[in-house]
C-alpha positions in Angstrom: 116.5 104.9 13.6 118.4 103.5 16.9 115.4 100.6 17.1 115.5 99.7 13.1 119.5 99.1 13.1 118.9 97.3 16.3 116.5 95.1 14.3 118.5 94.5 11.3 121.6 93.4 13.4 119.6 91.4 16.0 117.1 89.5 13.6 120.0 87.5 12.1 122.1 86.8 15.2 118.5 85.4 16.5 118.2 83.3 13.6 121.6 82.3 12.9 123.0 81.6 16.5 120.4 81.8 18.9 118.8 78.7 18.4 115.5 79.6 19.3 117.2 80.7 23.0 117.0 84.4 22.8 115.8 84.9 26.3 112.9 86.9 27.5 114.3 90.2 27.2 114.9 89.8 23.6 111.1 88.7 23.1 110.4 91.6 24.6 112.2 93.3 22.3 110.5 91.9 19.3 106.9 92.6 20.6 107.9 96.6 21.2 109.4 96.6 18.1 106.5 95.2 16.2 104.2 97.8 18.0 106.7 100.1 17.5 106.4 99.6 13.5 102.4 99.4 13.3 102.5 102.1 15.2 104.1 104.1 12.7 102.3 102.8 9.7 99.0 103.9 11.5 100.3 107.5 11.9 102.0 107.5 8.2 98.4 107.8 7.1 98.2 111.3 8.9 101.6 112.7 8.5 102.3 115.1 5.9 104.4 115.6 3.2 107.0 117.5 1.1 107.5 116.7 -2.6 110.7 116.8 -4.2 109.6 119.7 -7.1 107.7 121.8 -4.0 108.8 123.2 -0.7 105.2 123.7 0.8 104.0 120.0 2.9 100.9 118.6 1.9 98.4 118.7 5.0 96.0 117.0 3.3 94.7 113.9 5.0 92.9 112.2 1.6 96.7 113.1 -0.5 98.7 111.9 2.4 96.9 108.4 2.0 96.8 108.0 -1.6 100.7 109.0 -1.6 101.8 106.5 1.3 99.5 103.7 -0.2 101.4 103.9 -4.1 104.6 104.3 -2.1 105.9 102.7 1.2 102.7 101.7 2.5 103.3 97.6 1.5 106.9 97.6 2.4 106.1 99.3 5.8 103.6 96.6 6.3 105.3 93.6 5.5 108.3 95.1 7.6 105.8 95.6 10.4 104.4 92.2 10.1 104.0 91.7 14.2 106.4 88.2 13.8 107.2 89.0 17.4 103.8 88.4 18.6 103.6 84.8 17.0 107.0 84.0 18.3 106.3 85.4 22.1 103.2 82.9 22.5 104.2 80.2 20.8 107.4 80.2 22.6 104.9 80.1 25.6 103.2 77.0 24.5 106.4 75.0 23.3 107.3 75.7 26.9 104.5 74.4 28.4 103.5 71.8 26.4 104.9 68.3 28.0 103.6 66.0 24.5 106.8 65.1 22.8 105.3 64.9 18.9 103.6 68.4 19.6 106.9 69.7 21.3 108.6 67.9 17.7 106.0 69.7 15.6 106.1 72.9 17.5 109.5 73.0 16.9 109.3 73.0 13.5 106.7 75.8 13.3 109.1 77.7 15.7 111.8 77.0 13.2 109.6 78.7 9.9 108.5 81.2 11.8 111.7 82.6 12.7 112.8 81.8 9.1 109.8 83.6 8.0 110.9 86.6 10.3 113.6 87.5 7.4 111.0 89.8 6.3 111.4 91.8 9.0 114.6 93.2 7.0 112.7 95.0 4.7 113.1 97.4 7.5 116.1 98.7 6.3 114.0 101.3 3.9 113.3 102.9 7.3 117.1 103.4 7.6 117.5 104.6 3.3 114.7 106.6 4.0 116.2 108.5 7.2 119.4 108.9 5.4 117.5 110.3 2.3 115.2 112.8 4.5 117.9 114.5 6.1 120.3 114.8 3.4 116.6 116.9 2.1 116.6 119.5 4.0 119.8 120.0 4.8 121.1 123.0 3.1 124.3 124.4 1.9 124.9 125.4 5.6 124.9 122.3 6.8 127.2 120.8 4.3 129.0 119.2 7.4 126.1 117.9 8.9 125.1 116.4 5.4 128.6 115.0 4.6 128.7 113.2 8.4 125.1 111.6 7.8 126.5 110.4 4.3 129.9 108.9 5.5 127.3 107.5 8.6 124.7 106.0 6.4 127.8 104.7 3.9 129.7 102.8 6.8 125.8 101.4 8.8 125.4 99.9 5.2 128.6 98.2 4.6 128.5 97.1 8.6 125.1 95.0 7.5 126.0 93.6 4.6 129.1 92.0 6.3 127.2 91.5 9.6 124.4 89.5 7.2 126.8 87.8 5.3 128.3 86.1 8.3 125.2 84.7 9.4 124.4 83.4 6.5 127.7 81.8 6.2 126.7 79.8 10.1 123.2 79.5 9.3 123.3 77.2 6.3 125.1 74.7 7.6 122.6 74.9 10.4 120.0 73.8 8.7 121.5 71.0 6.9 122.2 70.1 10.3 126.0 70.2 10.6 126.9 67.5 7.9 130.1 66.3 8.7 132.5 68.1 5.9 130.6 71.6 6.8 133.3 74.8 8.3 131.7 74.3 11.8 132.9 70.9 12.0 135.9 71.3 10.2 137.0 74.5 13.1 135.5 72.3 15.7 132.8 75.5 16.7 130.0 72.6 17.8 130.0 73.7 21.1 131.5 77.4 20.8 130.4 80.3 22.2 128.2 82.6 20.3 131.0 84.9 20.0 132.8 83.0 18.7 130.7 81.5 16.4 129.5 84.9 14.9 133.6 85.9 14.4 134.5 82.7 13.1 131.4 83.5 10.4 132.2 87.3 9.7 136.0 86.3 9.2 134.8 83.7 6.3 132.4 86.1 5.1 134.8 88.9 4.7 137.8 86.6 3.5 135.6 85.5 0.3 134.1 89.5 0.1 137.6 91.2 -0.3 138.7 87.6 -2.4 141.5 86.3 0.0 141.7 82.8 0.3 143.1 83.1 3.8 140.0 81.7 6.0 139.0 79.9 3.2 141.5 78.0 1.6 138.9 75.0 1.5 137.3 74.6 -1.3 133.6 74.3 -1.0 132.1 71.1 -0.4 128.8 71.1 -1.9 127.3 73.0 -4.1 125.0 75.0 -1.2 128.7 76.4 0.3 129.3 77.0 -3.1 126.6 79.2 -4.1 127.2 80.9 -0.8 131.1 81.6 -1.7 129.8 83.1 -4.6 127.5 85.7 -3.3 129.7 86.7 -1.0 132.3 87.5 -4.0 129.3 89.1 -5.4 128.5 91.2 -2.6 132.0 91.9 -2.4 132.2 93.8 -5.5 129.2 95.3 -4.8 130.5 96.9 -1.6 133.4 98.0 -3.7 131.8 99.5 -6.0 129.5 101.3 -3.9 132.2 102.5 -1.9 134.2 104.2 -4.4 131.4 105.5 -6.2 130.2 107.5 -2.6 133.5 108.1 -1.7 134.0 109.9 -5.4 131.0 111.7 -5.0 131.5 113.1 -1.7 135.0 114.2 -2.6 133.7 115.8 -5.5 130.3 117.3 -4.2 132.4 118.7 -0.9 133.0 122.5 -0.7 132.8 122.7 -5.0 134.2 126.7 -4.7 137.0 125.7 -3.1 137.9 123.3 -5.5 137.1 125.7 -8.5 138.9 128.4 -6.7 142.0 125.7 -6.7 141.8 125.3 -10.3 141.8 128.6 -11.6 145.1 129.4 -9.3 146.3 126.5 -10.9 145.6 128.0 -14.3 147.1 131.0 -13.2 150.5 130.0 -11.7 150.9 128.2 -15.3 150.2 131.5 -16.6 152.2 134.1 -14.6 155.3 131.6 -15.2 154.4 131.0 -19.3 154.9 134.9 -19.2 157.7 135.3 -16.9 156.0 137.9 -14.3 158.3 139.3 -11.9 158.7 137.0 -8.6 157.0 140.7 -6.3 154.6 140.6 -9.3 153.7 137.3 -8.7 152.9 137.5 -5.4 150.8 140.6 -5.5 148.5 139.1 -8.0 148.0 135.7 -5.4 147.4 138.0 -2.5 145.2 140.0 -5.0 143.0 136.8 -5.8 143.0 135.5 -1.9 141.7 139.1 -0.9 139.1 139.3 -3.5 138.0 135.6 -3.6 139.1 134.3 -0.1 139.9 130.9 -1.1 136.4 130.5 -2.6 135.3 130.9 -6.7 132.4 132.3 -7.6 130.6 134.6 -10.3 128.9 137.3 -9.0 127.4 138.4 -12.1 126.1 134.6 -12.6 125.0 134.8 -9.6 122.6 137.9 -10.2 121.5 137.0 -13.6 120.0 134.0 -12.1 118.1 135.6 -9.6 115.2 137.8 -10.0 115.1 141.8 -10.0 113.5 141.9 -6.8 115.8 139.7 -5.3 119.1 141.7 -6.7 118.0 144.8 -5.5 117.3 143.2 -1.9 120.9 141.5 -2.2 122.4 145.2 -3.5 120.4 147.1 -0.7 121.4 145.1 2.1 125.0 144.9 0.7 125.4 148.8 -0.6 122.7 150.9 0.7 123.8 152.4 3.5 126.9 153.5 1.7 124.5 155.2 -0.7 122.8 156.9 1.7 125.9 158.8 3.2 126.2 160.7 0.0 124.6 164.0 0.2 123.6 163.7 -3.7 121.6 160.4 -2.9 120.4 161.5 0.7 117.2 162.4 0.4 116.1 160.6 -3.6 113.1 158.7 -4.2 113.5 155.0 -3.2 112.9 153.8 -7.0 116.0 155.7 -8.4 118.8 154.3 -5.3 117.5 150.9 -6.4 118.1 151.8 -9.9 121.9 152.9 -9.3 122.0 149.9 -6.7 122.2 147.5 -9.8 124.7 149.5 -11.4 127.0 149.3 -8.5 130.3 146.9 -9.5 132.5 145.3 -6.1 136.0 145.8 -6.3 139.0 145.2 -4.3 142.1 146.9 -3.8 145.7 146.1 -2.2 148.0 147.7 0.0 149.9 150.3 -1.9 147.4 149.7 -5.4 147.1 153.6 -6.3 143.1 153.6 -7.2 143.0 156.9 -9.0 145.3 159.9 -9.6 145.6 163.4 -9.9 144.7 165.2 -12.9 144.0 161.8 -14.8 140.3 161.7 -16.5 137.7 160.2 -14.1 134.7 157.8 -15.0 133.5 156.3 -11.6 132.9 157.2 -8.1 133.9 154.9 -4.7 132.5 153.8 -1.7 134.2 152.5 0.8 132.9 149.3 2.5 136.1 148.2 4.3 139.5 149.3 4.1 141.3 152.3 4.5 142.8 155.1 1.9 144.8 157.6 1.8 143.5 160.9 -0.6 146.6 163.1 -1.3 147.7 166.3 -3.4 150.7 168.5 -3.4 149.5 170.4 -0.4 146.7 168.0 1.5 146.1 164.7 2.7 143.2 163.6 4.1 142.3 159.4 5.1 139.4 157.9 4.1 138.0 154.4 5.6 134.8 152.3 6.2 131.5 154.3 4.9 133.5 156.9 3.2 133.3 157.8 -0.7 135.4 159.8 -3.4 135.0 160.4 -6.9 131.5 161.9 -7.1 131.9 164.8 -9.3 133.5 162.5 -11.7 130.6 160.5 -12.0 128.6 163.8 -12.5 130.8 165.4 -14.6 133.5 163.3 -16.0 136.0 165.8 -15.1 139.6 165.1 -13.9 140.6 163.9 -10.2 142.0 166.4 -8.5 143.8 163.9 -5.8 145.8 160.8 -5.9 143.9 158.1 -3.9 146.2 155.3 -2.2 145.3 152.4 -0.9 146.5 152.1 2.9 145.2 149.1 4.2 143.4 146.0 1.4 140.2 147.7 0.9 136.7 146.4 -0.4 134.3 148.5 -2.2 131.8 149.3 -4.8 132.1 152.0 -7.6 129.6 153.5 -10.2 130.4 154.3 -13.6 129.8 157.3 -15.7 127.9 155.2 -18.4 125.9 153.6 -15.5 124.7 156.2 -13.9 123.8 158.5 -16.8 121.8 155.7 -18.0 120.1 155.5 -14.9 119.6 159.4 -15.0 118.0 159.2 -18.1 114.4 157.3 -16.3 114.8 159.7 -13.6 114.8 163.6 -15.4 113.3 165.5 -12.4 116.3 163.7 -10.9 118.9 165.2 -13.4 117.7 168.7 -12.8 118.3 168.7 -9.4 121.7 167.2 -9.7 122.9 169.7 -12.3 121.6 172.5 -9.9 124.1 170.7 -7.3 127.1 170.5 -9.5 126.3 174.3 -10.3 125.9 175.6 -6.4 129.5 173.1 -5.4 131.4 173.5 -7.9 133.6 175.8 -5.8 133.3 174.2 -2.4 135.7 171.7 -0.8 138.4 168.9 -2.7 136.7 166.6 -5.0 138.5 164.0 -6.0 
């Protein structure tokens, strides 16, 4: 990537300000490049692929041709066109060649060749494509990473088309040869400093691009500087446009949970103040939402109706379990029925002081505790409960009544199974009934339930 925006910056400067007296390093330069490039074509031919509608690459060396050759194979070659190589020895023989027509005439060729070595900037798909690669397989995780490359790519973009535009604004006049009403006369630049030249030709490039007429209060003075004023209006736009189109994008693609999670607070503040809640009422129901949501929206059920069975009750098993498996009831079942209560498991969350169930009030789910900490209290016991911990479970076998008030302590997370759910469940699983009902029968008398 480093070489290619080298090229696209250095190819016009060469052109436009150079005057054929790059210097040998620069040569150099060119002729690496060049090898650089064909280089890279050559092993296109054997590198493999990924498709957009597949995540498995394509190792084979007879689709890997037939894919590069309809894609980027001709602007890879034309952008690999070894330009540097011409330029390199025929710079060597306009410098030793003593015949003034054939220095004349070499001069000229010089002068289309490095013209013709414009093409070379149909190496800027290398850059698109980089840019387009990693934003591939970056994932959700690196939504950062992603976002930085973007804003990179956005800014490398805007940074050519200015950089080209200034060239272009000292390099036509160059070729008509300075006429006397040109910019370069007119700012006396004749015998400037390339520097100089090049800032002189980005400030009247960006003047026209963002519309100013500071740096260009002239108007043109034939109709070449004028067809050049008006590209760079053009390209002006253009930038504009594609600026605020990324920049919308990127503000609306960036962290989209967040945003919803924004938006249905907002919906909510309108609707706690429509109904005139209580101030502490208020409050409660925001901490309830940043507790259960923390800052980001999301649908769990959407989430597992999209997936498949098998991956829900991998999701459920590595979420719920091991809280499963500290239940004496659940302990020692077949693998097949916990996966079958798994799904039926719903998450819930609980503040500080929320009362979860009380005594003596009809029971339809059981608890278990993923994080948090509770308090189970009657009249004559108390007895805390916290991570890994359950309650509830001869409700969900019997739909009796608790027999404790359970208080939340500290905000607490967990899952609970309903009556309905569970029964249902039962009713594939009859050997497992049996056994169940022979449980509720032998502890019926043993210990608190709540």
């Amino acid at each position: 990537m480093a070489i290619t925006f080298l090229n696209l910056i250095g190819i016009p400067m060469e052109i436009a300000f150079l005057e054929g007296d790059s210097g040998l390093g620069w040569e150099g330069f060119n002729v690496f490049s060049d090898t650089l490039f064909l280089i890279d074509v050559a092993l296109n031919f054997r590198m493999g692929i990924i498709r957009e509608d597949s995540e498995v690459a394509i190792l084979d060396i007879k689709q890997i041709r037939v894919s590069y050759l309809r894609t980027w194979f001709i602007p890879d070659v034309i952008a690999a066109f070894p330009i540097g190589y011409i330029l390199f020895f025929a710079d060597l023989q306009y410098h030793s060649d003593d015949s003034p027509s054939k220095t004349n005439r070499m001069m000229r060729i010089l002068m289309f060749v490095r013209i013709l070595s414009l093409i070379r900037l149909v190496r800027v798909s290398r850059l698109v494509r980089f840019f387009n690669e990693v934003e591939k397989v970056s994932n959700a995780n690196l939504e950062v990473v992603r976002l930085f490359f973007r804003i990179l790519s956005l800014f490398m973009m805007i940074f050519l088309l200015c950089h080209w535009n200034g060239c272009i604004q000292y390099f036509v006049p160059m070729l008509e040869e300075f006429p006397s009403d040109c910019w370069v006369r007119k700012e006396n630049l004749m015998n400037a400093t390339v520097s100089v030249k090049y800032s002189w030709g980005v400030f009247r490039a960006l003047s026209q691009m963002i519309a100013l007429s500071y740096g260009s209060m002239d108007a043109p003075t034939n109709y070449v500087e004028l067809w050049i004023v008006m590209v760079s209006m053009v390209s002006g736009c253009l930038m504009y446009t594609v600026l605020v189109a990324n920049a919308t994008t990127m503000i609306v693609n960036t962290d989209p949970t967040a945003k919803e999670y924004k938006s249905k607070m907002s919906r909510l503040e309108h609707y706690m103040t429509f109904m005139k809640l209580p101030p502490e009422l208020q409050l409660r129901i925001n901490s309830y939402y940043q507790a259960r949501y923390g800052g980001k929206w999301f649908d769990e059920n959407d989430v597992m109706d999209t997936v498949s069975t098998a991956l829900k009750e991998q999701i459920l098993t590595a979420m719920c379990s091991r809280l499963l498996r500290k239940v004496p009831m659940f302990q020692s079942q077949d693998v097949n029925f916990i996966n079958a209560v798994l799904v039926k498991l719903k998450y819930e969350v609980f503040q500080e002081g929320d009362v979860i169930v009380r005594q003596h009030a009809p029971g339809d789910r059981m608890f278990f505790i993923d994080h948090g900490q509770v308090l189970v209290e009657t009249e004559t016991f108390e007895k805390e409960l916290c991570d890994g911990d359950y309650f509830g479970e001869t409700c969900v076998l019997t739909k009796g009544k608790h027999l404790a008030t359970v208080r939340v302590l500290m905000d607490c997370q967990c899952f609970s199974l309903s009556w309905d759910g569970f029964h249902k469940t039962l009713e594939g699983f009859p050997d497992v009934r049996k056994d169940l009902e022979k449980m509720v029968q032998l502890n019926s008398d043993d210990g608190l339930h709540v």
